[in-house]
C-alpha positions in Angstrom: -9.5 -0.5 7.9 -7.9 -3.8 7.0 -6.5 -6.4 10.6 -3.5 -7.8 11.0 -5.1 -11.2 10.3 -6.9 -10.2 7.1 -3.4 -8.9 5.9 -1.4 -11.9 6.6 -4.4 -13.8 5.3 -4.0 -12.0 1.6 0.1 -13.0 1.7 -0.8 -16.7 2.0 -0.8 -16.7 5.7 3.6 -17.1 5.9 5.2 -18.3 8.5 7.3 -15.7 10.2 8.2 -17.6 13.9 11.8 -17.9 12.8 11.7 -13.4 13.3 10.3 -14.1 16.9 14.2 -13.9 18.5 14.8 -11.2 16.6 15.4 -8.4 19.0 15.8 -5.4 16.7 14.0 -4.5 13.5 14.1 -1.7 10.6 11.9 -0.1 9.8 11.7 -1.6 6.4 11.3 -5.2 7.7 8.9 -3.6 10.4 6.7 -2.6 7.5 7.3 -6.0 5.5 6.7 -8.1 8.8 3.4 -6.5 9.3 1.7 -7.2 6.1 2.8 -10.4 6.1 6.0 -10.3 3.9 9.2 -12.3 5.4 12.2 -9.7 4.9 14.2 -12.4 4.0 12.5 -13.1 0.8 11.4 -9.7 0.2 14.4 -7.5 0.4 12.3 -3.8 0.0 9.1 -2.7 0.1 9.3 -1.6 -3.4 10.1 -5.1 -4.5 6.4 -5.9 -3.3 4.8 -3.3 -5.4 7.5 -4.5 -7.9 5.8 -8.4 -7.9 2.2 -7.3 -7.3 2.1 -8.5 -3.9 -1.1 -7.9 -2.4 -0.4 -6.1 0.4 2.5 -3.3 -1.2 0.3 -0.5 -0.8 -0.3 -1.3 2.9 3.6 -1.9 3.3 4.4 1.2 1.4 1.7 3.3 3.4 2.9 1.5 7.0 7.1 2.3 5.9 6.0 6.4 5.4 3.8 6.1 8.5 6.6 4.6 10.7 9.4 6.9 9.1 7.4 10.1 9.5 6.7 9.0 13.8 10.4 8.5 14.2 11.7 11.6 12.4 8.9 14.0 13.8 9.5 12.6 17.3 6.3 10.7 18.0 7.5 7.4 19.0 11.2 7.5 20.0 11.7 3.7 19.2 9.0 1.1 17.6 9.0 -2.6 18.6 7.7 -5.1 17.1 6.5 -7.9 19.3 4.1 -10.8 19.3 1.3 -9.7 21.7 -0.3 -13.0 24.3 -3.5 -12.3 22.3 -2.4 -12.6 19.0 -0.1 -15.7 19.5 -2.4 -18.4 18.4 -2.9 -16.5 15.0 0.9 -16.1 15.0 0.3 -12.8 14.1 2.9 -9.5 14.1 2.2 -6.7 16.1 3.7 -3.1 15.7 3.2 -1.2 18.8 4.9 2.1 19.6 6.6 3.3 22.8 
């Protein structure tokens, strides 16, 4: 199983502080944010797989995860947060509720 640092690592290592006030996500920038992919310049996951971005299958995989917990019921909301442990890697974490 591939980390949150090895993916970020394989997008070029972006810098994605300016999403740290953000207090709501989709689910779609949920899955872009944690491979690395700034929503704002990626607009979809499929425009990943799209431009052979490294890390589409993991965003693809991580958006049918995330929509198959919500609509069965396992999580009943998913934040996205930047964990104390991850800060000086400036790394996303998704954890559910």
């Amino acid at each position: 199983m591939i980390t949150l640092k090895e993916l970020h690592k394989r997008a070029g290592n972006p810098d994605l502080d300016h999403w740290t006030g953000a207090a709501v996500f989709s689910l779609q920038e949920a899955a872009l944010l944690t491979v690395g992919a700034d929503p704002l310049e990626w607009p979809s996951v499929g425009h990943l797989k799209t431009h052979e971005h490294p890390n589409w299958r993991y965003a693809a995989i991580g958006l049918r995860t995330l929509c198959h917990e919500v609509c069965t019921g396992e999580v009943a909301r998913a934040d996205v947060t930047r964990g104390s442990d991850t800060r000086e890697h400036g790394k996303w974490l998704l954890i559910p509720n």
